[in-house]
C-alpha positions as CSV (number, residue, x, y, z in Angstrom):
1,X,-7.0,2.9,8.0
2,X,-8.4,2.6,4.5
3,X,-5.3,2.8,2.7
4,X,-2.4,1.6,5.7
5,X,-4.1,-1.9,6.5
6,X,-7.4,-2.6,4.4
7,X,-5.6,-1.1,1.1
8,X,-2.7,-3.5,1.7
9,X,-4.8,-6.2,2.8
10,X,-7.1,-5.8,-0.9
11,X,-4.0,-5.9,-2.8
12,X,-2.4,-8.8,-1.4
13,X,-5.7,-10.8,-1.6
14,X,-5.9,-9.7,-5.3
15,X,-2.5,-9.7,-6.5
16,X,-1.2,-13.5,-4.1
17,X,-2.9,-15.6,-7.0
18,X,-1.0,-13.9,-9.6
19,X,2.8,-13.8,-8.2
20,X,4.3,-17.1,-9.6
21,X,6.2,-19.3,-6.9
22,X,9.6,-17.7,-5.8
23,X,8.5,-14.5,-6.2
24,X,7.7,-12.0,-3.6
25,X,5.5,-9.8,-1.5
26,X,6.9,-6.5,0.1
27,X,5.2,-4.8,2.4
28,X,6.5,-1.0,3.4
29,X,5.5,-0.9,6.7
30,X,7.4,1.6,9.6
31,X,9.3,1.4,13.2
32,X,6.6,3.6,14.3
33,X,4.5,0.4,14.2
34,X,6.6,-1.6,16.4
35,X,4.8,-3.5,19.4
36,X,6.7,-0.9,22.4
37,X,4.1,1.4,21.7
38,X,1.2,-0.5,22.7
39,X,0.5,-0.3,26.0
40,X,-1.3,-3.7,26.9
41,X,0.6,-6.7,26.9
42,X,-2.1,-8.6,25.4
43,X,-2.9,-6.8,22.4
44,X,1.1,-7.2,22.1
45,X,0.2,-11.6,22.4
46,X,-2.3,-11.0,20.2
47,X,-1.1,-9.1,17.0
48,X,2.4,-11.1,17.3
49,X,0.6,-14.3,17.5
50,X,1.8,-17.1,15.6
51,X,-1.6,-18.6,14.7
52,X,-3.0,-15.0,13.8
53,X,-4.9,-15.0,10.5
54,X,-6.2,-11.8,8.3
55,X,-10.0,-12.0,9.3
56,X,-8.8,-12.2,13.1
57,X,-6.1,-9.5,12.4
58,X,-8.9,-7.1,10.4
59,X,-11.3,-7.8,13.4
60,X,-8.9,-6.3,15.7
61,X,-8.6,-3.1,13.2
62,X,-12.1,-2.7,13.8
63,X,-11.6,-2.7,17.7
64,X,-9.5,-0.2,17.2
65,X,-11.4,1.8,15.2
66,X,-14.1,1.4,17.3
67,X,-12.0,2.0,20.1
68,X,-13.3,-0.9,21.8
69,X,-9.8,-2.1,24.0
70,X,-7.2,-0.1,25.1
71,X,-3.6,-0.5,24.6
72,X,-3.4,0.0,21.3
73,X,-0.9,2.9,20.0
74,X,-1.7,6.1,20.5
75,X,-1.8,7.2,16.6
76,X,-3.7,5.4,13.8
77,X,-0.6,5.4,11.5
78,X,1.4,3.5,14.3
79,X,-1.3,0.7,15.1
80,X,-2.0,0.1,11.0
81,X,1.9,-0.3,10.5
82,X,1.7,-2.6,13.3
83,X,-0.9,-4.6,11.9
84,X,0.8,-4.6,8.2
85,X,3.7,-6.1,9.7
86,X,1.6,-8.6,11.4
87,X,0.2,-9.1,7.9
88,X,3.4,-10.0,6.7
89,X,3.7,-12.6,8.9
90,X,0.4,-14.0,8.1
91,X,0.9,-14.6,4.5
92,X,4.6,-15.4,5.0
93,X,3.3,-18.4,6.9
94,X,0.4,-18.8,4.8
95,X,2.1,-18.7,1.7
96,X,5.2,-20.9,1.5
97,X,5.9,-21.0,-2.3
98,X,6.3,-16.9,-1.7
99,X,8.6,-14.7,0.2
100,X,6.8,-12.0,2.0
101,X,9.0,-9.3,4.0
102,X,8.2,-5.7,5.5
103,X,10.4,-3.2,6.4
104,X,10.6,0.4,7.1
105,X,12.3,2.5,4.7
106,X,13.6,4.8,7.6
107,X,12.7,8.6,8.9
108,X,11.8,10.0,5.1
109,X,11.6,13.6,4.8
110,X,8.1,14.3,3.8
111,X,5.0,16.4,4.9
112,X,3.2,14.1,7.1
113,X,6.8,14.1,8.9
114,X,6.9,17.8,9.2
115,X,10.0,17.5,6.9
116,X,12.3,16.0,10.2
117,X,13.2,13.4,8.5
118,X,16.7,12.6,7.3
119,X,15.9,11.0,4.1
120,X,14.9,13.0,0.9
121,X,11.7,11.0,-1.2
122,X,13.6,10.9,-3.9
123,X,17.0,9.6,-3.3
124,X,17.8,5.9,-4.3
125,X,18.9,5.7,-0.2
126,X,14.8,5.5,0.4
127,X,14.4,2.8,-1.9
128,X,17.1,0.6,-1.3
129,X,15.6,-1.5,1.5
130,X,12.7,-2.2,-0.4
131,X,13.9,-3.0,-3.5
132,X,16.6,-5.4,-2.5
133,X,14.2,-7.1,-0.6
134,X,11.8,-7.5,-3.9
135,X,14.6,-8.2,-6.2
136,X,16.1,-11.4,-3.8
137,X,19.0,-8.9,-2.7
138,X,18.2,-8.2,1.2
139,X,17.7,-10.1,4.3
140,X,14.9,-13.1,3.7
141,X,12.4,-13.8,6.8
């Protein structure tokens, strides 16, 4: 939680005023955060909600943390990804003169994967998504 959502959150709110117009935010989130794993169709209303804002959105971190509604994903990882994509949307729509994106670099080969996954750290392959996105190259929301 410290680093996956309230990490992202400080940098963004540190770094927004600096990043000149046109330029842009990218935020590496993960599938494993998308809303099929929640269980309660609320909580899915709720984090996908177009008038959601970051002290709502951090709110419902804390929920979870305190594990005060159920529904949520059954892994911390998963509902923090979750919420860093619904973060994107946030400042996306809170910050027009911006481009914010997330996106999920795919299954990476690393230890917190047990090593499954199919892409090596190091390879330009893991990169590519976010990168294009920061340099203007990939898909814009």
């Amino acid at each position: 939680m410290p680093t996956n959502y309230y990490g992202v959150v400080n940098v963004c709110k540190e770094f927004l005023p600096l990043i000149p117009p046109g330029g842009r935010i990218v935020i590496v989130s993960s599938t494993a955060g998308h809303l099929k794993h929640f269980t309660s169709e609320e909580l899915k209303r709720k984090i996908s909600a177009g008038d959601l804002t970051v002290p709502r959105l951090t709110e419902m971190m804390h929920e979870f943390e305190a594990g005060e509604e159920e529904g949520w994903p059954k892994s911390a990882y998963s509902a923090t990804k979750a919420a860093q994509t619904a973060l994107a949307g946030i400042l996306a729509r809170e910050n027009s003169r911006v481009k914010v994106n997330s996106c999920c670099p795919g299954w990476v080969d690393t230890n917190m994967g047990r090593h499954v996954g199919n892409k090596p750290p190091k390879t330009c392959g893991t990169y590519r998504g976010p990168i294009s996105l920061v340099l203007g190259k990939g898909k814009q929301c």
